[in-house]
C-alpha positions as a Markdown table, in Angstrom:
| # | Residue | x | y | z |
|---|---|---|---|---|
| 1 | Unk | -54.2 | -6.0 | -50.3 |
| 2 | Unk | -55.8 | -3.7 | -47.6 |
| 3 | Unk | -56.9 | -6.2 | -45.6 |
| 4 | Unk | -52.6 | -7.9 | -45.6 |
| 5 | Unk | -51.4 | -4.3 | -44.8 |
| 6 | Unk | -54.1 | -4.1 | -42.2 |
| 7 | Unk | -53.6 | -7.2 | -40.5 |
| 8 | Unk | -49.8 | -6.6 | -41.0 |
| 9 | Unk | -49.9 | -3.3 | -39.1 |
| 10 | Unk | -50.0 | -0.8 | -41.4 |
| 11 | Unk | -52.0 | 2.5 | -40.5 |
| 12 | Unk | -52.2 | 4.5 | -43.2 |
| 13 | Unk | -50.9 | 3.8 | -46.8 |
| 14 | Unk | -50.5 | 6.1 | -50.0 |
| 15 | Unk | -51.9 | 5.6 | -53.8 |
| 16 | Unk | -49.9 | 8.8 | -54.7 |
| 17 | Unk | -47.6 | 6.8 | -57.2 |
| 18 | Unk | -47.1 | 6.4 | -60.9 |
| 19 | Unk | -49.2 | 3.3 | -61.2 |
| 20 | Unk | -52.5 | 4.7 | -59.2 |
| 21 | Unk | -54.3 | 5.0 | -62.2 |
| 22 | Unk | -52.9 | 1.9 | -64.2 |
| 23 | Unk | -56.5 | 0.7 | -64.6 |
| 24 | Unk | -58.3 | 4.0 | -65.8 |
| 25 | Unk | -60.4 | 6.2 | -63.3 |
| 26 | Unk | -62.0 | 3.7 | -62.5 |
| 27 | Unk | -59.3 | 2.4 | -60.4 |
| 28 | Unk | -60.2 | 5.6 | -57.5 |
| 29 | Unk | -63.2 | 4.5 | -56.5 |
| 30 | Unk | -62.5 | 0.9 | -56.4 |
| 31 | Unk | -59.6 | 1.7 | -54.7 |
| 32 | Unk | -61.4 | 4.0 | -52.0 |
| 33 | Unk | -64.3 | 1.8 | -51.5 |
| 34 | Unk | -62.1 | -1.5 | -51.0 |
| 35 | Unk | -59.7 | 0.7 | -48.5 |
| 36 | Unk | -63.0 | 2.0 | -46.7 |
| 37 | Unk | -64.4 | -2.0 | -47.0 |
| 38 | Unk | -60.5 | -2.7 | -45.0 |
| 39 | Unk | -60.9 | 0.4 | -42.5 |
| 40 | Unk | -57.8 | 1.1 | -44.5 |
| 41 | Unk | -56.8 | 5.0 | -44.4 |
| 42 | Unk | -55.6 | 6.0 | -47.7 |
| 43 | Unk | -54.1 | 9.4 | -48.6 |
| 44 | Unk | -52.8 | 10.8 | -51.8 |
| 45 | Unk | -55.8 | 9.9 | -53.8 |
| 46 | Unk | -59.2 | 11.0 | -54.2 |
| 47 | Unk | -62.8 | 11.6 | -56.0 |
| 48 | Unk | -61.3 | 15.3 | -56.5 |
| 49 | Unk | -58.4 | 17.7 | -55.4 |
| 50 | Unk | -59.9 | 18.0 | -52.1 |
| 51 | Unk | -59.6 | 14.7 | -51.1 |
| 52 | Unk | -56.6 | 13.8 | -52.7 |
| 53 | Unk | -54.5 | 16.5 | -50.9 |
| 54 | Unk | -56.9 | 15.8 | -47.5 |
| 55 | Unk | -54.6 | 15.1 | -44.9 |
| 56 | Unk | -54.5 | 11.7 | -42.5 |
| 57 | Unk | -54.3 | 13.3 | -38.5 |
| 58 | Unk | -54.6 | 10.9 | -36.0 |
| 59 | Unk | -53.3 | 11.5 | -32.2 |
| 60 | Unk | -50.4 | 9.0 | -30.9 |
| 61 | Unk | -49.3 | 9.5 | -27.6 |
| 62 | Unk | -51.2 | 13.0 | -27.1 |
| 63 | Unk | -49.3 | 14.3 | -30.3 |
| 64 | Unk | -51.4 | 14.9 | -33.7 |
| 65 | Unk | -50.0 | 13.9 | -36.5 |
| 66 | Unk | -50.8 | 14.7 | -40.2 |
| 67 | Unk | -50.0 | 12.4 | -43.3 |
| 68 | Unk | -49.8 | 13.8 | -46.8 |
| 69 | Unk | -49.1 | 12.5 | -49.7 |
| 70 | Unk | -48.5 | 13.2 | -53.2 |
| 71 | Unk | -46.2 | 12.0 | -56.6 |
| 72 | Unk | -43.9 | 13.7 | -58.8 |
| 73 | Unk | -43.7 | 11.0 | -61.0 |
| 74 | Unk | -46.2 | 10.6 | -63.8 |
| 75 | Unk | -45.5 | 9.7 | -67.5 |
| 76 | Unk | -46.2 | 13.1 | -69.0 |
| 77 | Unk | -49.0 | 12.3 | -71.3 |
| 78 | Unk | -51.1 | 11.0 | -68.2 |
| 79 | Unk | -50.2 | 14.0 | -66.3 |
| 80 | Unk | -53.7 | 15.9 | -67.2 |
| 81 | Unk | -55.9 | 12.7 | -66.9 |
| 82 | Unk | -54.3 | 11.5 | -63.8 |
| 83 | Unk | -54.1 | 14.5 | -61.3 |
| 84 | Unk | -57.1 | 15.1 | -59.2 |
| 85 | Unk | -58.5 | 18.8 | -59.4 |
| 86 | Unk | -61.4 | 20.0 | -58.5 |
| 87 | Unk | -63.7 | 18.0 | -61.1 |
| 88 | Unk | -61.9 | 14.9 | -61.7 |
| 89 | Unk | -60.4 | 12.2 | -59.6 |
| 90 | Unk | -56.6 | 10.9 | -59.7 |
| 91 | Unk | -53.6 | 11.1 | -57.5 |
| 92 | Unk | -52.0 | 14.2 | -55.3 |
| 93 | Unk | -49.2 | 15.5 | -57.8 |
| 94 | Unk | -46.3 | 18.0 | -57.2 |
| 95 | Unk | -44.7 | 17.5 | -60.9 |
| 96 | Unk | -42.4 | 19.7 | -62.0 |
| 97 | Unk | -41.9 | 22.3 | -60.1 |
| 98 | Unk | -46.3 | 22.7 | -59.8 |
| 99 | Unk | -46.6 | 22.0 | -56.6 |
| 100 | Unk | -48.9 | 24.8 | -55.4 |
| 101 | Unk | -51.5 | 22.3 | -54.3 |
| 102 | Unk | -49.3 | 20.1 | -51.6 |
| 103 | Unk | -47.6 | 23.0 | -50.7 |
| 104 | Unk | -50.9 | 24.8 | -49.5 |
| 105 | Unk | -52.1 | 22.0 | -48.0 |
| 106 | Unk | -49.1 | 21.6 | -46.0 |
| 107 | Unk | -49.5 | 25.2 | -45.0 |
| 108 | Unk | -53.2 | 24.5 | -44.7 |
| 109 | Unk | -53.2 | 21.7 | -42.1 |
| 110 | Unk | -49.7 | 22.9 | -39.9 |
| 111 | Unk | -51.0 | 25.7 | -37.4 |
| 112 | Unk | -53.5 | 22.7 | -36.5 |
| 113 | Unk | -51.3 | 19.8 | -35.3 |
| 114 | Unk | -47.9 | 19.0 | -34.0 |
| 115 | Unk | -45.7 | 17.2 | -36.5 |
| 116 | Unk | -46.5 | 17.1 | -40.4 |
| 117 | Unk | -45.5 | 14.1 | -42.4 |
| 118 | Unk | -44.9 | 13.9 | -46.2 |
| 119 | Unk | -44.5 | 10.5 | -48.6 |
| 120 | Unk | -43.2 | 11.3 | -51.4 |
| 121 | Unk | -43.2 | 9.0 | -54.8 |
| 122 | Unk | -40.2 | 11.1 | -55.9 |
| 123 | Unk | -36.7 | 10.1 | -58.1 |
| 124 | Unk | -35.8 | 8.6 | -60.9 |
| 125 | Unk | -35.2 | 4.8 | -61.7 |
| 126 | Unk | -32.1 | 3.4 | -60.2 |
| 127 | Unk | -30.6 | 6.7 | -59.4 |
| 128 | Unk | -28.6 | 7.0 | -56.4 |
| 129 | Unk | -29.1 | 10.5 | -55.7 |
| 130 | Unk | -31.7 | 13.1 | -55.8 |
| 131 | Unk | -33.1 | 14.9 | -58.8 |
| 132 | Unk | -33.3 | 18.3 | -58.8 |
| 133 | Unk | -37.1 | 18.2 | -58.3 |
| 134 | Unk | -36.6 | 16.0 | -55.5 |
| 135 | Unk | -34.6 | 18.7 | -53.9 |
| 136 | Unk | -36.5 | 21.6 | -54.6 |
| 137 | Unk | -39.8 | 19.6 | -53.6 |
| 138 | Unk | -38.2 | 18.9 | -50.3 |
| 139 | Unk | -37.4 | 22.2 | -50.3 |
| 140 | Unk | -40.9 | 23.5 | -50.7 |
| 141 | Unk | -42.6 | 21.2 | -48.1 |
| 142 | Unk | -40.2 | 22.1 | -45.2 |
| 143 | Unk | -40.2 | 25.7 | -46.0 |
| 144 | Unk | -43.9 | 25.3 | -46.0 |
| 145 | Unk | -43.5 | 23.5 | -42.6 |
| 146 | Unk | -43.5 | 19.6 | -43.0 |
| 147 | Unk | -40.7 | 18.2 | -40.2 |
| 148 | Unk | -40.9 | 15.0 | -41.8 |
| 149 | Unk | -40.8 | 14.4 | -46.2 |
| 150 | Unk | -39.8 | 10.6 | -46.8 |
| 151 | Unk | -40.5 | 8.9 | -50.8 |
| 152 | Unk | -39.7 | 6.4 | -52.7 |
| 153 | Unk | -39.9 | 5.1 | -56.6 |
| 154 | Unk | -36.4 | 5.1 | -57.3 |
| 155 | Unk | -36.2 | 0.9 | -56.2 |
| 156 | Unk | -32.5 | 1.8 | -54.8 |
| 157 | Unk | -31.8 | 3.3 | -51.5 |
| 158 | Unk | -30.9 | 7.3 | -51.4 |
| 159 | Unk | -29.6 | 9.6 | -48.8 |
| 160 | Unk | -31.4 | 11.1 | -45.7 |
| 161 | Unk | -30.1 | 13.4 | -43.3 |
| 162 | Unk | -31.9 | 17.1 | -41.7 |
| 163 | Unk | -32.8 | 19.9 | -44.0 |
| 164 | Unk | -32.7 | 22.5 | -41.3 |
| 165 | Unk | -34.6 | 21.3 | -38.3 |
| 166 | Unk | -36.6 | 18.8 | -40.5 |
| 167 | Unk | -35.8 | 15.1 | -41.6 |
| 168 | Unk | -35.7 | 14.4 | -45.1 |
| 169 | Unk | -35.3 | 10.9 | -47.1 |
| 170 | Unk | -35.1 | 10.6 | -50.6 |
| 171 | Unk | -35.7 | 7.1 | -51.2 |
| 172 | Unk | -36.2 | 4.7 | -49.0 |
| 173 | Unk | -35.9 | 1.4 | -52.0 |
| 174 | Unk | -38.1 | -1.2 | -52.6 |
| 175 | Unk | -39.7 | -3.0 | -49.3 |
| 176 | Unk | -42.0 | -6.0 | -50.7 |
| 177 | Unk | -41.2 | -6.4 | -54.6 |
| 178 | Unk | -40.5 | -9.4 | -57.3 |
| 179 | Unk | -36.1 | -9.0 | -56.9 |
| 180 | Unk | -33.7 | -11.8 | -55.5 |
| 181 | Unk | -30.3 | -9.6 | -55.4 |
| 182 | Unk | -28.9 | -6.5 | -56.0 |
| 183 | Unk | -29.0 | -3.1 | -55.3 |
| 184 | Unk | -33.0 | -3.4 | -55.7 |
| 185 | Unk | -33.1 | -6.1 | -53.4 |
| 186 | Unk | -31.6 | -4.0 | -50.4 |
| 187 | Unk | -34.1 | -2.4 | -48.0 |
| 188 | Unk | -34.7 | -1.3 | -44.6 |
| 189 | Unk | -37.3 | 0.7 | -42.4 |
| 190 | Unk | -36.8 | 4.4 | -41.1 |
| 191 | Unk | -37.3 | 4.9 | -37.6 |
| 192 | Unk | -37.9 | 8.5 | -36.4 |
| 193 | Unk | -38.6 | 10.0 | -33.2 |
| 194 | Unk | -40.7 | 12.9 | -32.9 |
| 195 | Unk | -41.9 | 15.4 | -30.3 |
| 196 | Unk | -43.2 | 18.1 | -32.2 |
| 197 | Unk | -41.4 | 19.5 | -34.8 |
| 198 | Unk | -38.5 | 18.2 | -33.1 |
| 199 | Unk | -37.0 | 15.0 | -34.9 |
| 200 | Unk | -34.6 | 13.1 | -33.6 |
| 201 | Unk | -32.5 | 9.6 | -33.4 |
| 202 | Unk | -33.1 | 8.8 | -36.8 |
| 203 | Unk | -32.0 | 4.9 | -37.6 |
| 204 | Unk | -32.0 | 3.2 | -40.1 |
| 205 | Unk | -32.6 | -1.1 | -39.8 |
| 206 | Unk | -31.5 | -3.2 | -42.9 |
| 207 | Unk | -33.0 | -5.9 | -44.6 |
| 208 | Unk | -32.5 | -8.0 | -47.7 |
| 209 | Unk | -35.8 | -8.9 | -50.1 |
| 210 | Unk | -36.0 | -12.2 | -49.9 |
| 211 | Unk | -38.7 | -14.4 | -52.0 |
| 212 | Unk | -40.2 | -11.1 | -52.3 |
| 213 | Unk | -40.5 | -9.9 | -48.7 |
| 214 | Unk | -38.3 | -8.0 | -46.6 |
| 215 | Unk | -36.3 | -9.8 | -43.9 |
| 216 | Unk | -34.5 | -7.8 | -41.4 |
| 217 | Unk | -30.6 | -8.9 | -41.3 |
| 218 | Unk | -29.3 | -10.1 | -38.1 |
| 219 | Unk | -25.5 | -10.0 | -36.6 |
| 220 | Unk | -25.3 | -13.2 | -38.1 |
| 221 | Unk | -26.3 | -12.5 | -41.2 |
| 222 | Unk | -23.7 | -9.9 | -42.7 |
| 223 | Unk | -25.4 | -7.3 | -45.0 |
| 224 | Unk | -25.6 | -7.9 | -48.9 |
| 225 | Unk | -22.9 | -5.5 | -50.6 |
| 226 | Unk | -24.8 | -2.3 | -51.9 |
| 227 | Unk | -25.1 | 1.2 | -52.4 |
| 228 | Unk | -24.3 | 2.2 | -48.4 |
| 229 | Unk | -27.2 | 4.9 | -47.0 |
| 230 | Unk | -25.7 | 8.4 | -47.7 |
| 231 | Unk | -26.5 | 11.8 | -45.8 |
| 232 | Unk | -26.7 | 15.3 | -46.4 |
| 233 | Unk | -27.1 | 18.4 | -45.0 |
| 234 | Unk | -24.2 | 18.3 | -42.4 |
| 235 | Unk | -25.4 | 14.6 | -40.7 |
| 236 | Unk | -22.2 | 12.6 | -40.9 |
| 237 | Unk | -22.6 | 9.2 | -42.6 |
């Protein structure tokens, strides 16, 4: 799977999910070393707390940009086995309302770059709009000073719009998954522009799963009826 995302274009990808740990802990080293085997850069994961919550910087364009990542979504009895600390291995967590540990490293990493990017694995199942610790984790992370917090895990698109001068998305559907219709079928990529902490021209492209993989629609090829993209904090929509 690293190698397709490589060869695909994909620069850096998250584990910070609610299935990072379906095959026991043994499933973080395997996971790092094939990802290291695929010159893959993986975030959100890790041997320990430290590496989990390390942050992804790499330089485009002169700018340096740093990728976090982390989950609120955990089935609660996994909670204590699955999130790395300091002695054990597991996914970046921000679960509810504990996120101390992305927040700081948020903190950590911003006086040393020049735009701060989030994934979140954040929302509830087929729910259209955002929980309340999707808000108040979005709240956290741009207070702390991320510009950019985008997520997924709900399998249906959400809204996105600015909280203050930073972009927020809180769900961003399914992209490559087993659907043929529906509102789980409807995707899309965010494309942001950033300078900075400025962010601007956000747009959103549609696409329809199809077979299983995302096909961008065309002029000819009217959009699916679904749930439209909503926004929020004052972006009209």
């Amino acid at each position: 799977m690293f190698t397709a995302l490589k060869q695909a274009g994909v620069d850096v990808v998250t584990m910070a999910n609610n299935h990072g740990l379906d095959y026991g802990p043994v499933s973080v080293p395997d996971a790092l070393s094939a990802a290291k085997a695929a010159a893959m850069p993986v975030i959100g994961i890790g041997r320990n707390a430290t590496e989990a919550y390390q942050p992804r910087i790499v330089t485009v364009h002169g700018q340096r940009i740093a990728f976090l990542a982390a989950t609120a979504v955990v089935d609660s009895h996994l909670v204590a086995s699955w999130s790395a600390t300091a002695n054990q291995a597991g996914v970046a967590t921000a679960l509810d309302g504990h996120n101390a540990a992305l927040v700081a490293a948020v903190k950590a990493v911003r006086p040393h770059v020049d735009t701060v990017v989030v994934d979140m694995h954040y929302g509830s199942d087929l729910m259209e709009c955002p929980t309340d610790i999707q808000r108040e984790v979005a709240d956290d992370l741009v207070k702390a000073g991320a510009d950019v917090v985008v997520g997924q895990h709900a399998h249906t698109l959400l809204g996105g719009g600015y909280l203050g001068s930073a972009y927020v998305d809180f769900g961003m559907g399914n992209f490559q998954f087993y659907v043929a219709t529906g509102q789980t079928a409807t995707t899309g990529v965010l494309v942001l522009t950033v300078d900075g902490r400025k962010v601007t021209n956000p747009t959103w492209i549609p696409g329809q799963i199809v077979n299983g993989l995302p096909v961008r629609l065309s002029a000819r090829q009217p959009e699916v009826p679904s749930t439209a993209r909503r926004h929020f904090a004052g972006v009209p929509g």
